[in-house]
C-alpha positions in Angstrom: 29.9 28.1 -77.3 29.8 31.5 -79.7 32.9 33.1 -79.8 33.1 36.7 -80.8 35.6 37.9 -83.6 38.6 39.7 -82.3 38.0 43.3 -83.9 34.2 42.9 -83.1 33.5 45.2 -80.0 31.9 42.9 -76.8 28.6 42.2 -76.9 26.2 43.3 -73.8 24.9 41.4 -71.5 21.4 41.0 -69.9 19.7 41.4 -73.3 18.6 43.2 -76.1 18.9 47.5 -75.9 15.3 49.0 -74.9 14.6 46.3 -72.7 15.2 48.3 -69.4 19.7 47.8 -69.3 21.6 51.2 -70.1 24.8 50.5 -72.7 27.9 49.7 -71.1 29.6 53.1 -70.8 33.4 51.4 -70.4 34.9 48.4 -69.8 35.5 47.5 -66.2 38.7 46.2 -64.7 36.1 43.5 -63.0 35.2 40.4 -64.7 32.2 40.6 -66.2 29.5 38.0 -64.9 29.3 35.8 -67.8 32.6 35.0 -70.2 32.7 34.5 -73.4 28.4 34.5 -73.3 28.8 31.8 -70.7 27.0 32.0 -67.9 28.2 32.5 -64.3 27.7 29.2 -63.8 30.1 27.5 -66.4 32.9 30.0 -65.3 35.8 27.7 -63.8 35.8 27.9 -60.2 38.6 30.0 -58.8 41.7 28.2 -57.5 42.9 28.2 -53.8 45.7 30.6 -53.0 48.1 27.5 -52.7 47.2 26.6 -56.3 47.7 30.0 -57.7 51.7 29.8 -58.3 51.6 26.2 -59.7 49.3 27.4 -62.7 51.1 30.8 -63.3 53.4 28.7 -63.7 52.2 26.1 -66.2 50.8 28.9 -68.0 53.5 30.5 -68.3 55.0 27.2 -70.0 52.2 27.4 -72.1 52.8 30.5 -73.4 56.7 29.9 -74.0 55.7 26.6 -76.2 53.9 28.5 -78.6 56.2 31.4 -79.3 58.3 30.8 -82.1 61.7 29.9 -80.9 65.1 32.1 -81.6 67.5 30.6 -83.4 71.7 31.7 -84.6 70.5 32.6 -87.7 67.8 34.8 -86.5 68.8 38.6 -86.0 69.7 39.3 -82.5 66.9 42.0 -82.1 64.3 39.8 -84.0 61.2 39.5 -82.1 58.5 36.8 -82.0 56.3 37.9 -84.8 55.7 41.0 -86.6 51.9 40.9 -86.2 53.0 40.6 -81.8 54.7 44.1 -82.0 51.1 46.2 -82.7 49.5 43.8 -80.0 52.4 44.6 -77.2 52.5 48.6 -78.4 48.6 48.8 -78.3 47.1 50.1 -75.1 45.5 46.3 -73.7 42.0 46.8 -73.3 39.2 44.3 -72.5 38.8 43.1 -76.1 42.9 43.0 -77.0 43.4 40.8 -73.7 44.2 37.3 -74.6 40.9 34.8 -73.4 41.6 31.4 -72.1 39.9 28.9 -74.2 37.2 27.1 -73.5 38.6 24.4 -72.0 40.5 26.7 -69.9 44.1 24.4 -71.1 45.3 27.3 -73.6 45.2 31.2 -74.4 43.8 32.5 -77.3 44.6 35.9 -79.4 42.3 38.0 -80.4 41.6 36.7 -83.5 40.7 33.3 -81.7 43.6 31.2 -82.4 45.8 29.4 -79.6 49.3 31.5 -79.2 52.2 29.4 -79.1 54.1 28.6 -75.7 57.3 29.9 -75.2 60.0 27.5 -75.1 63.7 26.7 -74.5 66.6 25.6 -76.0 65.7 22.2 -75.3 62.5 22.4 -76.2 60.9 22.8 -72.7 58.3 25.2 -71.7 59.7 28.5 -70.4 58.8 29.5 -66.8 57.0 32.8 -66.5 59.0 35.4 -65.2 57.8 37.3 -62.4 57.4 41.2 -63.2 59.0 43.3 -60.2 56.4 45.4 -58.5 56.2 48.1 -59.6 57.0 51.4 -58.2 54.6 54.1 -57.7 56.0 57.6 -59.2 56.4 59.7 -56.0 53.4 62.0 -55.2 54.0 65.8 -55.0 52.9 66.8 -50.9 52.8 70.3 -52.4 49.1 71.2 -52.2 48.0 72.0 -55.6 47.9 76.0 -56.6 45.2 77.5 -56.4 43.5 80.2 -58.8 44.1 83.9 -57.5 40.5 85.0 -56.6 39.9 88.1 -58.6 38.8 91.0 -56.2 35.6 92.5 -56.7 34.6 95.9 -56.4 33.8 97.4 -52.6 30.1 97.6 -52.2 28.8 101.2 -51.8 26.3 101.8 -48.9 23.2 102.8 -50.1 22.0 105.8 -47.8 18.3 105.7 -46.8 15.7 108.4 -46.1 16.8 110.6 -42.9 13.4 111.5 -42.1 12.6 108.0 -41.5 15.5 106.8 -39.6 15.1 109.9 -37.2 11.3 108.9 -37.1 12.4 104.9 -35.7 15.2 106.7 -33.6 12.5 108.6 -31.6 10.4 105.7 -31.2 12.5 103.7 -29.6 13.4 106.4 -27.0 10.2 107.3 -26.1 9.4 103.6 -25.8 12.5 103.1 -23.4 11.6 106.4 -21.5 8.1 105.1 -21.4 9.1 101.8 -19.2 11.3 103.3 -16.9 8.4 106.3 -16.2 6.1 103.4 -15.8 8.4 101.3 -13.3 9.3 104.6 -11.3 5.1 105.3 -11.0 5.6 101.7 -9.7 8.2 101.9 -7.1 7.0 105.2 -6.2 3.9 105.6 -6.3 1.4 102.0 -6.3 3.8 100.2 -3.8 6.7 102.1 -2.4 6.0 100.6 1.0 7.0 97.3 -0.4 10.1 98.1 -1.9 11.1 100.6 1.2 10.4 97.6 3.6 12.3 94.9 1.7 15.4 98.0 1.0 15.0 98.2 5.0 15.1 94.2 5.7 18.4 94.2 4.4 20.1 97.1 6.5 19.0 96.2 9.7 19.2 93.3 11.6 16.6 91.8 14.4 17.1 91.3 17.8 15.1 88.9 20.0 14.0 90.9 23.3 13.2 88.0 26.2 10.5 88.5 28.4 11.0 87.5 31.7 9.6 84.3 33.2 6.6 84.5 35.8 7.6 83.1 39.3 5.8 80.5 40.7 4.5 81.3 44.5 3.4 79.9 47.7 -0.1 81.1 49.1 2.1 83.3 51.3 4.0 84.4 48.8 7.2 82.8 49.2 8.8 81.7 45.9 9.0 78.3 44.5 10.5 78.9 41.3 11.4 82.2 40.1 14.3 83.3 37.2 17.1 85.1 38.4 19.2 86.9 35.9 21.7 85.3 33.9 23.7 86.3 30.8 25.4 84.0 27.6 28.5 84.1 26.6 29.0 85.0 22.7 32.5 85.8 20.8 33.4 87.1 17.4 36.2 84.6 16.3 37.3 87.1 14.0 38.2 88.8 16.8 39.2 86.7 19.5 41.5 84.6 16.9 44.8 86.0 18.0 44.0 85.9 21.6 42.1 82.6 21.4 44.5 81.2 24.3 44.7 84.1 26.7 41.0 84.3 26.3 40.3 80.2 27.1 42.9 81.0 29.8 40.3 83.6 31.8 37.1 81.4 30.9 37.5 78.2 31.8 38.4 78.0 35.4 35.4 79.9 35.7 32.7 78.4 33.4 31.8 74.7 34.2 30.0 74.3 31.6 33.6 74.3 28.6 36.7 73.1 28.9 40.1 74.5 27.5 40.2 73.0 24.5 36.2 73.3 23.3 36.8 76.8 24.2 39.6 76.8 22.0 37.9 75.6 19.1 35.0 77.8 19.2 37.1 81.1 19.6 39.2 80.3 16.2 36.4 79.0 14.4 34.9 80.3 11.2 32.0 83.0 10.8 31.3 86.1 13.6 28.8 84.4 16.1 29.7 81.3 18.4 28.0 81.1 22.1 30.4 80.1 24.4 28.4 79.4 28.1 24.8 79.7 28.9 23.0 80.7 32.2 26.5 82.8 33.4 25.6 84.7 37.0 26.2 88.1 36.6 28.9 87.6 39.6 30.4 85.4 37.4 30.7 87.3 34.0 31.8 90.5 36.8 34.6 88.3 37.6 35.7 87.3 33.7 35.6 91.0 32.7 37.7 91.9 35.3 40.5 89.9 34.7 40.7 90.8 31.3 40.9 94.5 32.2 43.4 93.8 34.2 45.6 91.7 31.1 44.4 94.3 29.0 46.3 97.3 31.4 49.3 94.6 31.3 49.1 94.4 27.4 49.4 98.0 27.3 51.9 99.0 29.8 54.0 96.6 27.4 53.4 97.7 24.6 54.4 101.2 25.0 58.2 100.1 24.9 57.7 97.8 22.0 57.7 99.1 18.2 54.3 99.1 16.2 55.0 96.0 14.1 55.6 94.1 17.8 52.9 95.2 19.7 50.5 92.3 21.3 46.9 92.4 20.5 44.2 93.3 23.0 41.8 90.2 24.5 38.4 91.1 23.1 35.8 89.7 21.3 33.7 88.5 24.0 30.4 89.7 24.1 27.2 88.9 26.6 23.2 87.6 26.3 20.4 88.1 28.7 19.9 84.2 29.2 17.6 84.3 32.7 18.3 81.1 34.7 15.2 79.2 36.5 16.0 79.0 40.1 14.5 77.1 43.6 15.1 79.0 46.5 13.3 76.4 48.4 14.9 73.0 46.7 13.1 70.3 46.8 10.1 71.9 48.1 6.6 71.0 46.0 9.1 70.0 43.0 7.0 67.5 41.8 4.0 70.1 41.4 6.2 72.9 39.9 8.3 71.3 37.7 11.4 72.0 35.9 12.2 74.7 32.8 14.4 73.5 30.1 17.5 75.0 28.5 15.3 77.2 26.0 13.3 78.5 28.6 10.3 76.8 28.1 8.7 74.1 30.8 9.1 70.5 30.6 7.0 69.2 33.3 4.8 69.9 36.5 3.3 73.5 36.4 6.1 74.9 34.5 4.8 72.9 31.6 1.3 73.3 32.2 1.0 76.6 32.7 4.0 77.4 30.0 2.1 80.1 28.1 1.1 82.3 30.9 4.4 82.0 32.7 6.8 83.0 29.5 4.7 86.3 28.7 5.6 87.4 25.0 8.6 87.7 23.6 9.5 91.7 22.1 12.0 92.8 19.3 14.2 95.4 18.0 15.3 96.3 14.8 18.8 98.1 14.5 20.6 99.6 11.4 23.8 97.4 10.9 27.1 97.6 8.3 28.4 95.1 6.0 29.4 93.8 8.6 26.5 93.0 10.8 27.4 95.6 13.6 25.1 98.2 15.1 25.3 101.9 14.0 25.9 104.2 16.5 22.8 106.8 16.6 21.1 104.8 13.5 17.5 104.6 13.2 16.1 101.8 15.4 12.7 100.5 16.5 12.0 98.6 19.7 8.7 96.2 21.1 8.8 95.6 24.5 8.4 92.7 25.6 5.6 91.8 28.0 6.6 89.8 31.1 5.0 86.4 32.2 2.1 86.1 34.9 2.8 84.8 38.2 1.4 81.9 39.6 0.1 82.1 43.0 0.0 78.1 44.6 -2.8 77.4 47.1 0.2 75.0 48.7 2.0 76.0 52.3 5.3 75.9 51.7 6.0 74.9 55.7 3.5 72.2 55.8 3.9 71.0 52.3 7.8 70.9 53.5 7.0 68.6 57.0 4.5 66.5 54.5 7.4 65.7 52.3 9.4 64.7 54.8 7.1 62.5 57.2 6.1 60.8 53.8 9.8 59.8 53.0 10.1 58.5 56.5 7.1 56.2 56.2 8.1 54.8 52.9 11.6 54.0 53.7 10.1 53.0 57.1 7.7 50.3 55.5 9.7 49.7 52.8 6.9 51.0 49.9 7.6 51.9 46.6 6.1 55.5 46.9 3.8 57.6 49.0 2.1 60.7 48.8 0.1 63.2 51.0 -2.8 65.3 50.2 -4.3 68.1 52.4 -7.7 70.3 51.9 -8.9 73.2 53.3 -12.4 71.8 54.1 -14.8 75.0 53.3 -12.7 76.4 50.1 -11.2 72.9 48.3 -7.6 74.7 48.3 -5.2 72.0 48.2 -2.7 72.7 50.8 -0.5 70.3 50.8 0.6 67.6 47.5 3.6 66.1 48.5 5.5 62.9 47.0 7.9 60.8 47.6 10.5 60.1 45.3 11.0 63.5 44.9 14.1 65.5 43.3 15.9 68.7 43.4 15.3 70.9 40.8 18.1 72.7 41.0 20.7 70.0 40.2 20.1 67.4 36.9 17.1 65.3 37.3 16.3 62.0 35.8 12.9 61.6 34.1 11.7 59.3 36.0 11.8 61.1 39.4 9.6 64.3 37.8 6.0 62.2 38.3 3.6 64.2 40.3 1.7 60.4 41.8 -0.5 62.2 43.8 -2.1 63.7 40.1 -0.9 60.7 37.9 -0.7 57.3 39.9 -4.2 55.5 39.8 -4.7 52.8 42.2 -7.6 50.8 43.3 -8.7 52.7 46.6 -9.7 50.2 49.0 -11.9 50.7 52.3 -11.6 54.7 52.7 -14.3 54.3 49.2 -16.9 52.9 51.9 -17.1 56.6 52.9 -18.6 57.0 49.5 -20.6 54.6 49.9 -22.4 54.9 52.9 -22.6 58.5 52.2 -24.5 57.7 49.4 -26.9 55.1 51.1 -27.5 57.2 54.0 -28.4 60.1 51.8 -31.2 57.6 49.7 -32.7 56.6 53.1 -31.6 53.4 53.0 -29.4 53.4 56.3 -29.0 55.1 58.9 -26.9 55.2 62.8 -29.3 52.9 63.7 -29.7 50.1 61.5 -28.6 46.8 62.4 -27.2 44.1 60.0 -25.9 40.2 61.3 -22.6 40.0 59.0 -21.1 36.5 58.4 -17.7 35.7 57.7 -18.4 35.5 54.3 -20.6 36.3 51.5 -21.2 35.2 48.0 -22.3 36.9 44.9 -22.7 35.3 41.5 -20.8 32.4 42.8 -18.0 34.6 44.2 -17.2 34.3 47.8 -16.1 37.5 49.6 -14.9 37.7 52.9 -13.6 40.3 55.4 -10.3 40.8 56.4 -9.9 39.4 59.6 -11.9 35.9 60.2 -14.9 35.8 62.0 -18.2 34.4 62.2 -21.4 35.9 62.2 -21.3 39.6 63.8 -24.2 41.7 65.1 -22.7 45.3 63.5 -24.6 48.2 63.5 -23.6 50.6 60.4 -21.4 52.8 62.9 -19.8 49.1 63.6 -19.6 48.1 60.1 -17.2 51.8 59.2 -15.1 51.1 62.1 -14.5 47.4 61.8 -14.2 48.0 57.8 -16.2 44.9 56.8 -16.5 44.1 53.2 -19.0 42.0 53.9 -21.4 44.1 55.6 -20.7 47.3 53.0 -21.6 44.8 50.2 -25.2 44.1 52.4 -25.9 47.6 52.6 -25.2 48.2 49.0 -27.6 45.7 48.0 -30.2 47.8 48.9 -29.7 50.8 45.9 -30.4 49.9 42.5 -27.3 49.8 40.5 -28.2 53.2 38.3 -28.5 55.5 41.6 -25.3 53.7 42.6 -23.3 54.9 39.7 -24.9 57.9 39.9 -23.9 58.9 43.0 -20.2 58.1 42.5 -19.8 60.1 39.3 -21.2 62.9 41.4 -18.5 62.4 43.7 -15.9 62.9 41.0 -15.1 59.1 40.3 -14.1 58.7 36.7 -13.5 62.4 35.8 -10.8 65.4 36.3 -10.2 67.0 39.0 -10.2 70.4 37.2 -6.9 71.4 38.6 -5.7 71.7 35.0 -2.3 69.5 35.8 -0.7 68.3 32.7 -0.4 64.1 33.0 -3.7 64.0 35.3 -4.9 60.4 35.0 -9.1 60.6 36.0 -8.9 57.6 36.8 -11.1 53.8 35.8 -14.5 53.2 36.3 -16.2 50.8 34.8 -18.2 51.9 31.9 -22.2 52.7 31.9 -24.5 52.1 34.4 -25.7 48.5 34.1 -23.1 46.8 36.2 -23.3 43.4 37.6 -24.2 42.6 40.8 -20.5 41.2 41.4 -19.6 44.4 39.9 -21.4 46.6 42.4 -20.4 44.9 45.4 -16.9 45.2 44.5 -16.7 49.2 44.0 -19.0 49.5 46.9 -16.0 48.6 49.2 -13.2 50.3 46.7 -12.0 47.3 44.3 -13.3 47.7 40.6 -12.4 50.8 40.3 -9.5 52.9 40.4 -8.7 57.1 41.5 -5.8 58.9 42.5 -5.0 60.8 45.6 -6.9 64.0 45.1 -9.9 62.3 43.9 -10.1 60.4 46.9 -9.1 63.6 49.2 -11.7 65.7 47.3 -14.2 62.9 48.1 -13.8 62.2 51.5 -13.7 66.2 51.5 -17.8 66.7 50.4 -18.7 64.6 53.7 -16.2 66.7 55.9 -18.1 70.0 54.2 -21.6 68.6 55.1 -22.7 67.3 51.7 -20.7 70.3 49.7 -18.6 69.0 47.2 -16.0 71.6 46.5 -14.0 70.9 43.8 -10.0 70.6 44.1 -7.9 74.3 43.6 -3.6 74.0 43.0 -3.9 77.7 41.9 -5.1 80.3 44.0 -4.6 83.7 42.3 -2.4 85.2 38.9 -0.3 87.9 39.9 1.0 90.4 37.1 4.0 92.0 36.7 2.4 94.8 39.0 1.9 93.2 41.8 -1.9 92.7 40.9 -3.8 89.7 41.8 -6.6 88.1 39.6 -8.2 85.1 41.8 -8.4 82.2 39.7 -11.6 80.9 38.4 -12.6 77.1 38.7 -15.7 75.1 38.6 -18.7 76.0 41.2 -19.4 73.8 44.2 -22.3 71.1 43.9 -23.9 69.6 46.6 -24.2 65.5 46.4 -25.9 64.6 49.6 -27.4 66.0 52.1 -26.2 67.2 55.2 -28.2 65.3 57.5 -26.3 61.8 55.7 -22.7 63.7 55.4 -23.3 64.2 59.4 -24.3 60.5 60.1 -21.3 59.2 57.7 -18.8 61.7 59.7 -20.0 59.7 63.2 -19.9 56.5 61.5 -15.9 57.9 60.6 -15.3 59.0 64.3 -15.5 55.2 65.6 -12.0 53.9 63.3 -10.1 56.5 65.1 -12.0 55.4 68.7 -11.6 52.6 70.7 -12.6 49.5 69.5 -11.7 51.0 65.5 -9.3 50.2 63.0 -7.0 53.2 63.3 -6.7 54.4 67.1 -2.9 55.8 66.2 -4.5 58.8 64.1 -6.4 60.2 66.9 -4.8 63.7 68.0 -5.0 64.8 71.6 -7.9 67.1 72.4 -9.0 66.8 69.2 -12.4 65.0 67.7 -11.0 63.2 64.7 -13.1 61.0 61.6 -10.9 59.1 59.4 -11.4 55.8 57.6 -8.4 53.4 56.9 -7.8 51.4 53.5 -6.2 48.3 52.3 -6.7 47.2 48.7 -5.0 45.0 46.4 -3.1 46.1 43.2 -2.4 44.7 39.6 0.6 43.9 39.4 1.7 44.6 35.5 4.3 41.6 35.4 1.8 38.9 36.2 -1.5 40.6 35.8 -2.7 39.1 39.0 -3.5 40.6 42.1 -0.1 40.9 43.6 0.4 44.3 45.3 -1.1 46.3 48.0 -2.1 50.0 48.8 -2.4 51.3 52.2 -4.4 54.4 52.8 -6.3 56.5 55.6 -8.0 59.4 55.1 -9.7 61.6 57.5 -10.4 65.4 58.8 -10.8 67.4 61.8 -11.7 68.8 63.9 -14.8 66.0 63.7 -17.1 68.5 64.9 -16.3 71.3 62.9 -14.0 70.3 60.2 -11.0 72.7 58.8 -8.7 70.2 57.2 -8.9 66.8 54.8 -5.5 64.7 54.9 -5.5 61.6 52.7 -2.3 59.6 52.9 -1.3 56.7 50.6 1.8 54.0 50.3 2.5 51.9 47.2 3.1 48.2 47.8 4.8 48.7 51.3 6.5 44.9 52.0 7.2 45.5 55.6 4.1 44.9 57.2 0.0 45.8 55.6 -2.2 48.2 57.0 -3.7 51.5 56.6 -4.2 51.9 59.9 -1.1 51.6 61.6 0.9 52.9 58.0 -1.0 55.8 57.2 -3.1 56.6 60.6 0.3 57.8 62.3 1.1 59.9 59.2 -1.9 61.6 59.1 -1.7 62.5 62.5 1.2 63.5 62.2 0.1 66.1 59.1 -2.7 67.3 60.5 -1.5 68.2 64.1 1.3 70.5 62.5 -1.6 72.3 59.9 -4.0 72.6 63.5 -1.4 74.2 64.8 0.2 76.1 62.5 -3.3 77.7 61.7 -4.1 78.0 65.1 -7.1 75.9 65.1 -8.3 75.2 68.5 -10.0 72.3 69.8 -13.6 72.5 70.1 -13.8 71.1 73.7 -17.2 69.3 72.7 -15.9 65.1 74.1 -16.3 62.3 71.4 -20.1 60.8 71.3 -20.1 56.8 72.1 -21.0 55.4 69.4 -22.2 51.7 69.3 -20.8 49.7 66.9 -22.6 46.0 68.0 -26.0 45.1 69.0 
C-alpha cells in the first residue's frame, strides 16, 4: 500500500486532472471513498453499535501506551512532546488527522509513524476519557438588523398633451351617448310593444272568468243535469291569522266538506291564497257572512270601552269564487246516459264526457292592475273577455217513460235474479231513442262508485239469440227465397260440418210453415232457410243492418260489437249467426234492427241527441247519418206477420200482447261466455217487438243478463215489454187501429 507523506497535500481520486473530475475544492467532513488509495472495498467494515464502546475503548489504550509517560522528575506542566504542542494548537484538518494503519491495530502521525499509547502508573493502557458534550453557544432570537433603505427621490408626473387627452375624453362620451341613443331608438321605437307588454305582465294580475256549463235536457225540455250556482271559499292567512279560531268557529258547522282543525291549519298558514270549501250554495255562504256581521257588531260595541293597545281584531279575510256545482233535479233519472262532472268541472262519463267541449263553452279573462301586494286597484286600468257559455243538449229521451223503464227493469232483474237489464225504445218513423234505461243504476247527486256509471245498453255486447232471426228472415224474404207461404219439414235436429244443432224444446219432425218457424223459434228450421243464400249476400245483408258497426250516436265507450271477419264464412259459421250465436251486438243495435222491419224496410239510424240549444234559447237540430233502405217493403211486411204469430196463440211470447192492440215481437234466448271458464256458461234473455203491428209507432227491445231464476225471453222480457210500451201508447195517445189480428198458419 502507498502511503502519502505527512506535509504532502491528499492526492485526488478518480484519476488524473483533464480526464473529466473537477479538483477537490475542500476537504469534506465525509470519508472519502477510498483510504489511504485503497479502494472501497479494502476499507474495514464498520462495527455494530454494540462494538463501538469496546474499541473506543482499546484505542484509547492504545493511544495512552505510546505517550511518553510522566514521571517525579518531570516538570509538573511538562507535556508529552514538544513536537505534540504545534499538532494539538494547529486547526485539525483532513491531512493533520491521525490515520489508522493499515492493519487498522495502531494510529499513525502525520509523518507515518505509530504514536505511542498512553499509559499508567503501572504500566497499563489508559482508558479514553469521554469529552462532555458540548454545549452550543446560545443563539441570539433577535432578528438580525437590517440596512436602512435609503429614500429615493418622489417621482415627478410627467404632464401630457391637453389637446389629446380632451380629444380621448370626448370619444368616450360620445361613444357612451351613442349606446344609450341606440337602446332608447330600441325600446322606443323598433319594439316598444314588447317592453310595454312585459312592463304590463308584471302590474297586473289575471283572472280566470268561468263559463257556465250547458244543461243537459229532456225532449220536453225538462232538465237532467244542469249547474246551479255555487261559490269557493278562499282566505288571506295574513289576515285571518289573529281570528283563525273565531273564523273555524263560524265555518265549520256549516261546511261539510272541513273540519275544525283542517280549517285551522289553512287559516294560519303561510302565503295570501288558501281555498277553504268548494261548491258552497249561495244560501250557505248568505248564512256564514251573516254571522260574522253580527260578531263583527259585537267586536265593536266592545271595543269602544277598551283602549287602542286592547282592542280585538275584526274576523275578515274570507273571500268567495264562482265554483258552479253540477246538479240532477230528476236523480237517478237517464244517469247512466248523462253522466257525472268532476270536481274541475269537466265530465267524467256518459254525455257529460262525451259531449265535454260543447257543454263547457270557453273560458274568458280579465286582467286587473294589482300592488305589491297582489290586490286590485280601485279604478285601475282593466281589461275583461267574456266568457262564452256552453251549448245545451237537447236528449231525444222522455223523462216520464224513461223514469217507468228504469223502474220495471229493476223489478225484473231483482225479480229473476239477473245480473243486469236494460230497455231500449224507438220512435219507429224518426230512429229517436226514447227511452235507454239500465239497471244498476246510481244517483248522481250523491258519490258514485265507478263501476255503477256503465251505460250496458251502449257498452255490454252479448250474443243476441233468436230476436236475430228477424234479421234473418228479413233478409231471405227480401232475396226471394221465402216467403208466408213456404213450407219446410223441420227435424229435431240438424247437423252441419259434423255439428249437431237442435231446437230448444224436443221434438220430432215438424211440418212449419216460415210464419210457424218465427213463432215456434226453431233453430233448426232458420238454419234450413238460411241454406238457401250464398254466404256473401248473407254478410251482406247483416252489415247493412248495422251488425258490426257504430251506432252513430256518438257515446263515448260504445262497443260495435263482433262479427266475424270477411265474408267467406263457414257453413257452421253461417248457420250459427243466422239464428243469433257467432256474433255479438248490444241493445241499440238490436233495437235499431228490429226497428228497419217495423219502418217497412227503412233503416233509420239511432238519435240520443235531438237538438243544441244556445244560450239564447235557440235550437240547432242535430245532424246524423241519412236513412238507407235494406229490404224491401213487401219482405219487411211478410217478416212483421211472421212476428205477429210469437205474441198470438200458439207463439212463444203470448204475455207481451197488449189489449186492443196488434203487436209483432220476437223472443230470444242465447247462451253467453262466461270469462272464468271460457265455456258456454251464461244466458241472455231478450224480446223485442213494436206496435201497433199494423202501423207501427214504437220499437221496445228488452234484455236480462244471466237471470238464474228461471230462462226465457218470453215470459222475462215479453211482460216487460208490454209493460213499456202500453205506458209510451198511452202517454202519446196512440190509439188502436181496430183492424183484428190476421190468422196466420204456422203448420201444414
Amino acid at each position: 500500500m502507498t502511503e502519502r507523506r505527512g506535509d504532502e497535500p491528499p492526492r485526488k481520486r478518480g484519476g488524473e486532472p483533464g480526464r473529466g473530475n473537477p479538483p477537490r475544492k475542500a476537504p469534506s467532513s465525509r470519508r472519502p471513498a477510498t483510504e489511504g488509495g485503497r479502494p472501497a472495498a479494502q476499507r474495514p467494515r464498520r462495527p455494530a453499535p454494540d462494538e463501538q464502546p469496546r474499541r473506543r475503548s482499546e484505542e484509547a489504550r492504545r493511544k495512552g501506551a505510546d505517550a511518553p509517560r510522566r514521571t517525579r522528575d518531570s516538570p509538573a506542566g511538562a507535556r508529552r512532546d514538544g513536537a505534540d504542542a504545534p499538532r494539538r494548537a494547529a486547526k485539525k484538518t483532513a491531512a493533520s488527522r491521525p490515520r489508522k494503519s493499515a492493519d487498522g491495530a495502531r494510529r499513525v502521525g502525520p509523518d507515518g509513524r505509530p504514536l505511542a499509547k498512553r499509559v499508567g502508573p503501572d504500566g497499563r493502557p489508559l482508558a479514553k476519557k469521554t469529552a462532555a458534550p458540548r454545549k452550543r453557544p446560545p443563539q441570539s432570537r433577535r432578528p438580525p438588523v437590517r440596512k436602512p433603505r435609503v429614500k429615493k427621490p418622489p417621482r415627478l408626473l410627467k404632464l401630457g398633451r391637453p389637446a389629446l387627452r380632451l380629444r380621448v375624453t370626448f370619444g368616450v362620451m360620445a361613444l357612451v351617448l351613442s349606446l344609450f341613443a341606440g337602446r332608447l331608438i330600441i325600446l322606443q321605437g323598433v319594439d316598444p310593444d314588447r317592453y310595454a307588454l312585459a312592463a304590463t305582465k308584471e302590474n297586473t294580475k289575471p283572472f280566470v272568468l268561468h263559463a257556465s256549463r250547458g244543461s243537459i235536457l229532456d225532449r220536453n225540455g225538462v232538465p237532467l243535469s244542469v249547474s246551479e250556482d255555487a261559490v269557493a271559499i278562499t282566505a288571506d292567512p295574513t289576515q285571518t291569522g289573529k281570528v283563525a279560531s273565531q273564523l273555524a268557529g263560524v265555518l265549520a258547522p256549516r261546511l261539510a266538506s272541513a273540519d275544525y282543525a283542517t280549517l285551522m291549519k289553512k287559516l294560519t298558514g303561510k302565503g295570501r291564497y288558501v281555498v277553504l270549501a268548494n261548491k258552497v250554495s249561495p244560501q250557505t255562504w248568505n248564512q256564514i257572512t251573516d254571522e260574522i256581521k253580527d260578531r263583527n257588531k259585537a267586536i265593536k260595541e266592545q271595543n269602544k270601552a277598551l283602549p287602542e293597545d286592547q282592542k280585538k281584531p275584526m274576523l275578515a279575510g274570507l273571500y268567495t269564487e264562482a265554483d258552479p256545482v253540477r246538479s240532477h233535479p230528476n236523480g237517478t233519472i237517464a244517469a247512466n246516459v248523462v253522466g257525472i262532472v268532476g270536481a274541475e268541472g269537466k265530465g267524467l262519463a256518459g254525455l257529460e264526457y262525451g259531449l265535454n267541449d260543447k257543454l263547457s263553452g270557453q273560458d274568458g279573462k280579465a286582467m286587473y292592475e294589482v300592488d305589491a301586494r297582489g290586490n286590485k286597484i280601485p279604478n285601475a286600468d282593466h281589461t275583461v273577455e267574456e266568457p262564452k257559455p256552453g251549448v245545451s243538449a237537447q236528449l231525444t229521451l222522455d223523462a216520464d217513460l224513461q223514469w217507468f223503464a228504469e223502474r220495471r227493469i229493476e223489478q225484473a232483474v231483482k225479480q229473476y235474479k239477473a245480473s243486469s237489464g236494460s230497455v231500449v225504445t224507438i220512435d219507429v218513423k224518426t230512429g229517436e231513442i226514447l227511452v235507454m234505461a239500465n239497471y244498476p243504476s246510481f244517483d248522481p247527486n250523491k258519490p258514485v262508485k265507478t263501476g255503477a256509471l256503465k251505460n250496458r245498453a251502449l257498452e255490454q255486447v252479448y250474443e243476441p239469440g233468436s230476436v236475430q232471426k228477424v234479421v234473418t228472415m228479413a233478409a231471405l224474404a227480401d232475396a226471394g227465397l221465402i216467403s208466408l207461404d213456404t213450407k219446410l219439414q223441420v227435424p229435431g235436429a240438424y247437423t252441419v260440418q259434423r255439428r249437431t244443432i237442435k231446437d230448444a224444446f224436443d221434438h220430432g219432425v215438424l211440418n212449419l210453415t216460415m210464419a210457424g218457424v218465427v213463432a215456434k223459434s226453431s233453430n233448426v228450421g232458420t238454419i234450413m232457410a238460411a241454406q238457401q243464400m250464398p254466404v256473401g249476400d248473407f254478410v251482406h245483408y247483416l252489415k247493412k243492418f248495422g251488425f258490426g258497426e257504430p251506432t252513430g250516436i256518438g257515446f263515448p265507450g260504445e262497443s260495435r260489437g263482433l262479427m266475424p271477419p270477411g265474408d267467406e264464412w263457414s257453413e257452421l259459421t253461417r248457420s250459427n249467426v243466422a239464428f243469433g250465436q257467432g256474433l255479438s251486438a248490444n241493445a241499440v243495435q238490436m233495437a235499431a234492427a228490429v226497428n228497419a222491419v217495423a219502418n217497412g224496410g227503412v233503416y233509420m239510424p239511432p238519435k240520443l241527441i235531438k237538438d243544441w240549444v244556445d244560450a239564447d234559447g235557440n235550437a240547432t237540430p242535430n245532424q246524423i247519418a241519412p236513412p238507407r233502405r235494406v229490404v224491401s217493403e213487401s219482405a219487411a211486411k211478410q217478416v212483421t206477420t211472421m212476428m205477429e204469430a210469437v205474441t198470438g196463440k200458439g207463439g212463444t211470447a203470448p204475455l207481451a200482447a197488449i189489449a186492443g192492440y196488434r203487436v209483432a215481437g220476437k223472443t230470444g234466448t242465447a247462451q253467453e261466455v262466461d270469462s272464468a271458464c271460457g265455456c258456454y256458461r251464461k244466458w241472455a234473455t231478450s224480446f223485442a217487438g213494436f206496435a201497433p203491428a199494423d202501423n207501427p209507432r214504437f220499437v221496445t227491445y228488452v234484455v236480462l243478463q244471466d237471470p238464474t231464476n228461471g230462462r226465457g225471453g218470453g215470459f222475462q222480457g215479453g211482460p216487460v215489454f208490454r209493460d213499456v210500451m202500453s205506458y209510451a201508447l198511452q202517454k202519446y195517445a196512440v190509439p188502436p187501429t181496430g183492424a183484428k189480428q190476421p190468422v196466420i198458419p204456422i203448420t201444414w
